[in-house]
Structures are given as structure tokens and as C-alpha cells.
DOLOKE-510929 format. One record per residue (C-alpha): residue in one letter; chain; x, y, z. Coordinates in steps of 0.25 Angstrom, whole numbers, plus 2048, in hexadecimal, padded with zeros to 3 digits. Layout:
% residues N
   code   unit    xx    yy    zz
      a      A     X     Y     Z
...
This chain:
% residues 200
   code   unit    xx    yy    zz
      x      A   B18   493   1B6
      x      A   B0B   491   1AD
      x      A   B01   49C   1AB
      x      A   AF5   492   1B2
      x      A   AFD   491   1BE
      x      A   AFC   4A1   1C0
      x      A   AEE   4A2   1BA
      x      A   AE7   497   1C2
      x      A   AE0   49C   1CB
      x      A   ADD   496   1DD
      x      A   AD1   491   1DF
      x      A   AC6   497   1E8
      x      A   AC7   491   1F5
      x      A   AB7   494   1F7
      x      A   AB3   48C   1EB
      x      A   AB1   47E   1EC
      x      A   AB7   474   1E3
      x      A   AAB   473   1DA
      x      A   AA7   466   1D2
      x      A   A9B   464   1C6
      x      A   A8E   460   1CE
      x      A   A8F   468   1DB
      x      A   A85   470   1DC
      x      A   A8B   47D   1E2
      x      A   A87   48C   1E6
      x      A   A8D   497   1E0
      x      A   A8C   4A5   1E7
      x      A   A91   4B0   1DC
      x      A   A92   4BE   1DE
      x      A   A89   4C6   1D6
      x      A   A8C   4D5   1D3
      x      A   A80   4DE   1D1
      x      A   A84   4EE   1D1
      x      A   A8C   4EF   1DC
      x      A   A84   4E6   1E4
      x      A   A89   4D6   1E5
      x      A   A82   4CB   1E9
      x      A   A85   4BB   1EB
      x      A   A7D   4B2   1E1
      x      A   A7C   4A3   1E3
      x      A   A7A   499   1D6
      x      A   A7A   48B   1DA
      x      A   A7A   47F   1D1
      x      A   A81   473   1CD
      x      A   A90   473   1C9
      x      A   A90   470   1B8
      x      A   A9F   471   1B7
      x      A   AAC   476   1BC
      x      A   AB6   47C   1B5
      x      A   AC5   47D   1BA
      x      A   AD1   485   1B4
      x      A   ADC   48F   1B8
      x      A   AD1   49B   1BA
      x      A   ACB   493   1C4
      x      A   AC1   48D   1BB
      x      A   AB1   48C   1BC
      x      A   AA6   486   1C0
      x      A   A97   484   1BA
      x      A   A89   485   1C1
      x      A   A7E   480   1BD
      x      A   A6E   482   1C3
      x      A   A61   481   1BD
      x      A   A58   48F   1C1
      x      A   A49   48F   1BD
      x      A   A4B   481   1B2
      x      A   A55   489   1AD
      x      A   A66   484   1AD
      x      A   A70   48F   1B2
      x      A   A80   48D   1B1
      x      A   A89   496   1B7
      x      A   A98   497   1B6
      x      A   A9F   49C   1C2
      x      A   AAF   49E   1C1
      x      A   AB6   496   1CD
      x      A   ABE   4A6   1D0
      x      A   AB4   4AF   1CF
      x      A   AB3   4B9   1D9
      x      A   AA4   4B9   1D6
      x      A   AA3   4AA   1DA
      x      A   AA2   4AE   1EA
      x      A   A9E   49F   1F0
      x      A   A9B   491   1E9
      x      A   A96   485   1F2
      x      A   A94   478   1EE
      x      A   A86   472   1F2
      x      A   A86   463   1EF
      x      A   A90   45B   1E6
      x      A   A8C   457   1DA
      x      A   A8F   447   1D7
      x      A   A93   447   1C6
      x      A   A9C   441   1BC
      x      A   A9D   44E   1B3
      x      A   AA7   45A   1B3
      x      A   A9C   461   1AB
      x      A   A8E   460   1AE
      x      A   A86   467   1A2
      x      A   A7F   45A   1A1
      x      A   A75   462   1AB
      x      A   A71   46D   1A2
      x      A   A69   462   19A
      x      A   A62   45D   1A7
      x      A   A57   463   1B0
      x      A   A51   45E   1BE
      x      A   A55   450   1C4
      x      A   A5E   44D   1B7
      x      A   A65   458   1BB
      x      A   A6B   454   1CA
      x      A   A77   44F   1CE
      x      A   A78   446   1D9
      x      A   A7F   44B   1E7
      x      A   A8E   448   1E8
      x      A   A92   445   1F7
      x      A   A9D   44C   1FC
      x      A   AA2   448   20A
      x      A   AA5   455   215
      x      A   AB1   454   21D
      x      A   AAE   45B   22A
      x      A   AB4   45A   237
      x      A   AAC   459   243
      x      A   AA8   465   24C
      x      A   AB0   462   258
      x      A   ABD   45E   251
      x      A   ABB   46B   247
      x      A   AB9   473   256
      x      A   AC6   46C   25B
      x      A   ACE   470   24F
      x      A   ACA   47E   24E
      x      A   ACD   482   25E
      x      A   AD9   479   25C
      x      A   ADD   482   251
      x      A   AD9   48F   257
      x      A   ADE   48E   263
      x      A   AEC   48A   265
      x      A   AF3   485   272
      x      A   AFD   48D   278
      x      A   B08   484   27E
      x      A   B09   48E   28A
      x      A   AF9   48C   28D
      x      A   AFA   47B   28F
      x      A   B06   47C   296
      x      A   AFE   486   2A1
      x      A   AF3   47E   2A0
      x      A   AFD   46F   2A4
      x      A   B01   477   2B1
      x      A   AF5   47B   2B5
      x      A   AF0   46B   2B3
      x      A   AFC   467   2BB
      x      A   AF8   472   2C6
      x      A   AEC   46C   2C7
      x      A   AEF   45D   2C8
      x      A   AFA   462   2D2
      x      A   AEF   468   2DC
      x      A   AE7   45C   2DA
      x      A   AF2   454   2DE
      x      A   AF6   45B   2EB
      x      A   AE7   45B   2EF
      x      A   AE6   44C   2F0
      x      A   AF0   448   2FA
      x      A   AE7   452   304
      x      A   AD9   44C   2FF
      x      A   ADD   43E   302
      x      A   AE3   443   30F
      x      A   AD7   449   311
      x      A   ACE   43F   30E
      x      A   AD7   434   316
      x      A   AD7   43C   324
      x      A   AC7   43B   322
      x      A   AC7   42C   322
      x      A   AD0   42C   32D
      x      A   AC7   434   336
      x      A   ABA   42E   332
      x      A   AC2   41F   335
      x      A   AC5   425   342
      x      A   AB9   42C   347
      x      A   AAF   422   348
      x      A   AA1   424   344
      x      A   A96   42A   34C
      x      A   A8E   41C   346
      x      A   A9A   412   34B
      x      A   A9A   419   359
      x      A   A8C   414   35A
      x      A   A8E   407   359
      x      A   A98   405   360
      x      A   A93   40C   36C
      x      A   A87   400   36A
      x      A   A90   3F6   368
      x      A   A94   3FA   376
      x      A   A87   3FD   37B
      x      A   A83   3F0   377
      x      A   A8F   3E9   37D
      x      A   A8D   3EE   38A
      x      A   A7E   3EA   38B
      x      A   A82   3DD   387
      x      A   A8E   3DD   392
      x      A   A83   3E2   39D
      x      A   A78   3D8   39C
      x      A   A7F   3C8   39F
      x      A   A83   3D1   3AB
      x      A   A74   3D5   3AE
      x      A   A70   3C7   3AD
């Protein structure tokens, strides 16, 4: 067993995996007296620096024409939140090329960086799915009382169509007050008919 093994140091799962040419936020904790307060130095990423301490990286901004580096350790306590604000698109490790530079010379174009996101709905799905697991004893309730149900609805349909049936049957029985009616015409008519050749 080699002494880097033991010496080397896990990486901070709040940092991002930084790279030259981001251009990043850096929140550090500042110490006045007993008091503390959270300062925030953004600027472009000039170099990173890996080793078995946990390495370093190098930030670069320009503040009233004038150029201001800062070297933050990846493992310091002091170092309490680094976001990364665009990606930096460049064909350097080390970017000191900027310290000779000033204004549009200096910028570096924007580096596109697709997000993987899931969509709402899914995410939702996923997440009740997760939290809330099924209890075999629950489904098996809930089959029975859906067999219940379709039982009730079975039992009711042989009475509904003897219902309905028995209804047709009367109605085909009763005659109509509209065929009475005519039918007592019809008769009516049949016997004027009847009584006139007998007139003539």
C-alpha cells in the first residue's frame, strides 16, 4: 500500500467538475472578528490543477481595468459553493494568454452543453411510485371489491330486461287510445255505407 493511496483525498460532491474557460461563481467564507459573511468572486476559469490534495483551481476577473487572480483549493472548508455560469469553448489547459488581453480580445466563445432532464409528468410518476409502495394486501382488497361489483351488476340485468320485456308486452296488448279511434271510424263508416243502398 503506497502512501498516495492513503493521502489522497475524496472529492466534494458540491463542486462541479470544473474545466479552463467556464466562467464560474465562487461563494467563500470570509471571517471578520467573530462575525462571517459569504463573498462571491466570479470570473473566468484560467487553470485547473489536480493532485492527491485535491488540487486547485484559478480565477480570473477584470475589476475597474484592473486584472484580479484568485486561487481557491478544491478542499477548503472556506470554499462554501462554486456554480459554473456558461462553459467555456478553448484548446488550452492554461489560459494566461488572457492577462495580455483586454475587452472583446478577451472573450471566449460559449460552449454548448446539452441538459438531460426528464419530463414533469414522468419525474411526478417516479417519485409517487417511489414514495409510495403497494401493499400486496391492499390490491388483493381492492380485486374483490371490483369482482363484488361486477357480480351486482350482473344479477341486476336479468331483472332489467325482464323488466323491460313485460312492458313491451303490455303496450303490444293494450291497444292505443289513437288505434281505438279509428277503428271505431272504420266501423262507423262501414255501417253508413251498409245503410244507404238499403235507403235507396
Amino acid at each position: 500500500m503506497d502512501t498516495a493511496s492513503v493521502m489522497k483525498a475524496k472529492p466534494r460532491a458540491d463542486i462541479p467538475v470544473l474545466s479552463p474557460g467556464d466562467t464560474v461563481k465562487v461563494s467563500s467564507k470570509i471571517v471578520e472578528g467573530e462575525k462571517e459573511r459569504i463573498q462571491v468572486f466570479q470570473g473566468v476559469v484560467i487553470k485547473v490543477s489536480r493532485s492527491a490534495d485535491g488540487g486547485n483551481f484559478t480565477v480570473r476577473r477584470v475589476s475597474h481595468g484592473i486584472g484580479v487572480e484568485r486561487t481557491f483549493p478544491m478542499l477548503s472548508p472556506l470554499v462554501a459553493k462554486v456554480e459554473i455560469v456558461r462553459h467555456g469553448k478553448v484548446r488550452r489547459a492554461r489560459l494566461f494568454y488572457l492577462r495580455d488581453r483586454s475587452g472583446k480580445a478577451a472573450r471566449i466563445k460559449e460552449r454548448r452543453v446539452p441538459r438531460k432532464t426528464k419530463p414533469i409528468a414522468v419525474a411526478e410518476e417516479v417519485e409517487t411510485a417511489e414514495a409510495e409502495p403497494v401493499e400486496p394486501e391492499a390490491v388483493e382488497a381492492e380485486v374483490i371489491e371490483a369482482e363484488a361489483e361486477v357480480e351486482q351488476v350482473e344479477d341486476v340485468q336479468p331483472e332489467a330486461e325482464a323488466e323491460v320485456a313485460a312492458e313491451v308486452k303490455a303496450e303490444v296488448e293494450t291497444p292505443s287510445e289513437e288505434a281505438t279511434e279509428e277503428t271505431e271510424a272504420a266501423e262507423e263508416t262501414a255501417a253508413d255505407d251498409q245503410a244507404k243502398p238499403e235507403e235507396a
